[in-house]
N, C-alpha and C positions, 0 to 999 in steps of 0.2 A: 504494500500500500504506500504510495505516494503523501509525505506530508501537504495540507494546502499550505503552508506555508512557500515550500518550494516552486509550486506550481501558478501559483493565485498572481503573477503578472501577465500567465498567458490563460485565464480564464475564459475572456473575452473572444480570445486567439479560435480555442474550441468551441465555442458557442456561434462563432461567425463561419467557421470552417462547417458545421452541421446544417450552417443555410446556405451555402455556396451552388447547392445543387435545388433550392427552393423554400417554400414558407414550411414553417412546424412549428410545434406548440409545446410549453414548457416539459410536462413528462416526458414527452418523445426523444426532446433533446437531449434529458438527463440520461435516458436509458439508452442512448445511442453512444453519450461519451463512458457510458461503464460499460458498455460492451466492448468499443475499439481499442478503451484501456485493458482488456482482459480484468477488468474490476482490478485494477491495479489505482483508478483515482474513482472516487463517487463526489460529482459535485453535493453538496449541500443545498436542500430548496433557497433555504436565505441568498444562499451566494449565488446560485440560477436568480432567482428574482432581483436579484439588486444588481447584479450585471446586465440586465433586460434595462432594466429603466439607466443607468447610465447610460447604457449603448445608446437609447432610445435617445435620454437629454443631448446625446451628442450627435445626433442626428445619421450614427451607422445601423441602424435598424428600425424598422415600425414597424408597431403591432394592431390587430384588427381581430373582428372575431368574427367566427363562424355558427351560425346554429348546427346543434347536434344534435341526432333525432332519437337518440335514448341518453337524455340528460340537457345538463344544464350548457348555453356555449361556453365552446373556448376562445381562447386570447391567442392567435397564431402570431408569428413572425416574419418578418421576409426583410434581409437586407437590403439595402440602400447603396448608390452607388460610392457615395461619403465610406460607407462600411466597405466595401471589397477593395477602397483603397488601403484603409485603415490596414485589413486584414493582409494586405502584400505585403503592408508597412511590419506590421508585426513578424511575419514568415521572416522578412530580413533582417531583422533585431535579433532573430533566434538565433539565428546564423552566427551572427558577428559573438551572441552571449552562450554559444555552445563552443564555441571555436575559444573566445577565452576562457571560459571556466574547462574545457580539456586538457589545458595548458597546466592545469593544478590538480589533476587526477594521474594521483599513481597508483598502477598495478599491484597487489601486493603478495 
C-alpha cells in the first residue's frame, strides 16, 4: 500500500488520467484507480471529492448530472481543455520528479 502522503501531489494526475478517454462519476473513478493500482493506493472519498471541486474551481474539469433510472442522479465529470493541458503538464513534472528522486535510490 502506497502512503497518501507520497502520492497526494499526483492525485489530480489520476483522476484527470481516468477522464482522458471521457465523462465518469465519483465511485467509478475511485474503483478504477484501485484497480490499475493493483489496490496498491485507494483514494479516500474526502480526497476524491475535494480534488473534484478544486479541479473544478480551477477550471480542469466540470461536472453535470445525469438521471439514473434505479436511484437517485449522479454528479459525472468530463474534462476541460484547461484540464488535458494541466494533465500533460503534470505527466512532465513526473518525469523531471522520478528522474531526480532515482538519483537517491539505492539498491540494497
Amino acid at each position: 500500500m502506497i502512503s497518501s502522503d507520497v502520492i497526494r501531489g499526483y492525485n489530480d494526475t489520476m483522476i484527470l488520467y481516468m477522464l482522458l478517454d471521457g465523462e465518469s462519476y465519483g465511485y467509478e473513478i475511485s474503483k478504477n484507480i484501485k484497480k490499475l493500482s493493483e489496490e496498491k493506493y485507494i483514494m479516500k472519498e474526502t480526497t476524491l471529492y475535494s480534488a473534484f471541486t478544486r479541479l473544478e474551481n480551477n477550471g480542469y474539469i466540470e461536472s453535470f448530472h445525469k438521471d439514473e433510472t434505479l436511484g437517485k442522479r449522479r454528479t459525472y465529470y468530463r474534462m476541460t481543455p484547461a484540464g488535458f493541458a494541466y494533465y500533460q503538464d503534470k505527466c512532465r513534472e513526473w518525469l523531471v520528479t522520478q528522474e531526480v528522486v532515482n538519483k537517491f535510490i539505492k539498491e540494497l
